[in-house]
C-alpha positions in Angstrom: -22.3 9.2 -1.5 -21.0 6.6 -3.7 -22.8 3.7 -4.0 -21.4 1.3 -1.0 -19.9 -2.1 -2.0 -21.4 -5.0 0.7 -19.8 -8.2 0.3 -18.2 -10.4 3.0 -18.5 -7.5 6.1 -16.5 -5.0 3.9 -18.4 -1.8 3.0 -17.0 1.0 1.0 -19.0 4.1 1.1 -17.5 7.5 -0.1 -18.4 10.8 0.4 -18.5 12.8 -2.6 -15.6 14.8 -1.4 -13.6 11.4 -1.3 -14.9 10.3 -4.3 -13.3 13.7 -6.5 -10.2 12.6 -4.0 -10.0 9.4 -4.9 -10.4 9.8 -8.6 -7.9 12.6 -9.1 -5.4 10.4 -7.5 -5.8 7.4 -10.6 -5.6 10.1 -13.0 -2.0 10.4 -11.4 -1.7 6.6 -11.3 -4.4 4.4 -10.9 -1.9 2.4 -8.7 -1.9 5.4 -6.5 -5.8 5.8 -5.9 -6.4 2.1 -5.2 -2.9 2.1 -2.6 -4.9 5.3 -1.3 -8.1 2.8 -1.4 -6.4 -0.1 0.1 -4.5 2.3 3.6 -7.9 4.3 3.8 -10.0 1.0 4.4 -7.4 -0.7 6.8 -5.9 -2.9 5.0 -2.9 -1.7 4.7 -1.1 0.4 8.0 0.9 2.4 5.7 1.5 2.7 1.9 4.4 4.1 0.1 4.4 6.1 -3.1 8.0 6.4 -4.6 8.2 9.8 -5.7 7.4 13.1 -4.3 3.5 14.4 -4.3 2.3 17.6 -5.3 -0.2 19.7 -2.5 -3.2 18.4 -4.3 -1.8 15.0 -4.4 -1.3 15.3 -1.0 -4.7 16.9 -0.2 -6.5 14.4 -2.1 -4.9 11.6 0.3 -5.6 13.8 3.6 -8.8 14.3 2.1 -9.3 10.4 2.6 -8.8 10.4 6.3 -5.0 9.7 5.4 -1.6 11.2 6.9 1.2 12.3 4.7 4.9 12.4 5.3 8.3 12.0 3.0 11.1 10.3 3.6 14.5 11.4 1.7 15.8 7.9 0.7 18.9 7.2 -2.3 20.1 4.4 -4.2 22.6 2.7 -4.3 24.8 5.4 -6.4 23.7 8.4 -3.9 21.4 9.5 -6.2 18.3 11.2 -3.7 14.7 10.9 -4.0 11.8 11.6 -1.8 9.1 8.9 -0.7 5.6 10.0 0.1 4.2 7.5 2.9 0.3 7.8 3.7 -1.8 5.6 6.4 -4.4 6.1 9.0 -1.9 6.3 11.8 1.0 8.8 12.1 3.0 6.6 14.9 3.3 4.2 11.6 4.7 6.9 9.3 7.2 7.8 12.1 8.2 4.5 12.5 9.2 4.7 8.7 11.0 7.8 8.7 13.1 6.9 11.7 14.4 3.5 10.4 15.0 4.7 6.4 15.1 8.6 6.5 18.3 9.2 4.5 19.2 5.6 3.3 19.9 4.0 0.4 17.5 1.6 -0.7 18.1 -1.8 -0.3 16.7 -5.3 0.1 18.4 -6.7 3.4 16.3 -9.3 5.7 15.8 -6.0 8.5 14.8 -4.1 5.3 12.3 -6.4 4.4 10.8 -7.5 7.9 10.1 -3.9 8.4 8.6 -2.8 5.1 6.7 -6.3 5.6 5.1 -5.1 9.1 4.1 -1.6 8.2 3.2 -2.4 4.9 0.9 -4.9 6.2 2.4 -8.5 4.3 1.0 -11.6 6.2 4.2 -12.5 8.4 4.7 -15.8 6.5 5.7 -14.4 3.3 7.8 -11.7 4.3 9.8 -14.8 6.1 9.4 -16.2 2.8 10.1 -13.6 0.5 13.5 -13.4 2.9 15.0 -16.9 2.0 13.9 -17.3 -1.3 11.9 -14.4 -3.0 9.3 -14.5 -5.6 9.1 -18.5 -4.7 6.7 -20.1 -6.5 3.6 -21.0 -4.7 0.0 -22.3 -5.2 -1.6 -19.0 -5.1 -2.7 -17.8 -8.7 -1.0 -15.6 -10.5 -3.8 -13.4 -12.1 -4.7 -13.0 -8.3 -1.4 -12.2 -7.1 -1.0 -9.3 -9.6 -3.3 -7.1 -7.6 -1.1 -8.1 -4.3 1.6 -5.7 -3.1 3.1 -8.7 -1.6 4.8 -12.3 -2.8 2.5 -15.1 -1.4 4.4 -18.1 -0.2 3.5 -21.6 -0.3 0.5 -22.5 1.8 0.0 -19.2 2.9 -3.4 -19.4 4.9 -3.3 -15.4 5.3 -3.2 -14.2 1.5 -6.4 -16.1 0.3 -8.2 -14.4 3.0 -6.8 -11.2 1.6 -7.3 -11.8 -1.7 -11.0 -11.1 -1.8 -10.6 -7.6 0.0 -8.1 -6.4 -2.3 -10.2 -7.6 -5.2 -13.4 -5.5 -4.1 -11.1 -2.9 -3.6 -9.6 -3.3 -7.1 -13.0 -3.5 -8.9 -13.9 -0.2 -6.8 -11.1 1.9 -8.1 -11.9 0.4 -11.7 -15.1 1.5 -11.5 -15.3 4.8 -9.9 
């Protein structure tokens, strides 16, 4: 077992099993291992990874207590790609794949509402991030780099996030 991480109610405790998982997946992408770190603990409902995973990838994430599934998506000039989503709850992923299997990518209001909800942004600043994105806000900036959301002025959710995602960031640092 890794050594568990006890601050403010949130304990992180790996087996070694998820440990090797969790490690192999920084040495992919560290921004990989601590998304993996981040959906495993609850905190986000479902994370995406823009590119296709290999089967150890993949077992590495089931490995975590986490579902897999791709979505083929394109851009804007047809060109096709495959997402790899991952969370704790497959009605989530399907959720996904129904609304964006085989679209292009693209940043309309819908879009962003329903990335926002399964991707777990605080409500506010997806409505935010809708009418005027990347507003400028009181929230600091070194914090909001560890963030996989814009916080908006006065948010009330994001501060209370902040510190969870920060444990979680020093963990997949560390380990």
């Amino acid at each position: 077992m890794s050594d568990p991480i006890d601050q403010d109610g949130m304990q992180i405790q790996l087996n070694a099993a998820e440990l090797t998982a969790l490690q192999h997946l920084k040495t992919v992408d560290f921004e990989l291992g601590y998304l993996a770190l981040l959906t495993q603990t609850g905190l986000k409902p479902v994370s995406r990874w823009e590119k296709a995973l290999n089967r150890t990838e993949t077992d590495a994430l089931h490995e975590l207590g986490l579902q897999t599934r791709t979505v083929g998506r394109r851009v804007r000039s047809g060109k096709k790609f495959t997402e790899t989503l991952f969370g704790r709850t497959p009605a989530y992923l399907e959720v996904y794949a129904e609304h964006f299997e085989g679209l292009a990518v693209d940043k309309s209001a819908e879009t962003v509402r329903v990335e926002g909800f399964l991707f777990g942004y605080p409500p506010c600043c997806v409505a935010q991030y809708i009418r005027h994105p990347y507003a400028p806000s009181e929230f600091p900036t070194h914090k909001q780099e560890i963030l996989f959301h814009w916080s908006c002025k006065g948010c009330v959710v994001t501060p209370l996030l902040a510190p969870l995602y920060e444990k979680l960031h020093q963990f997949t640092l560390r380990c």
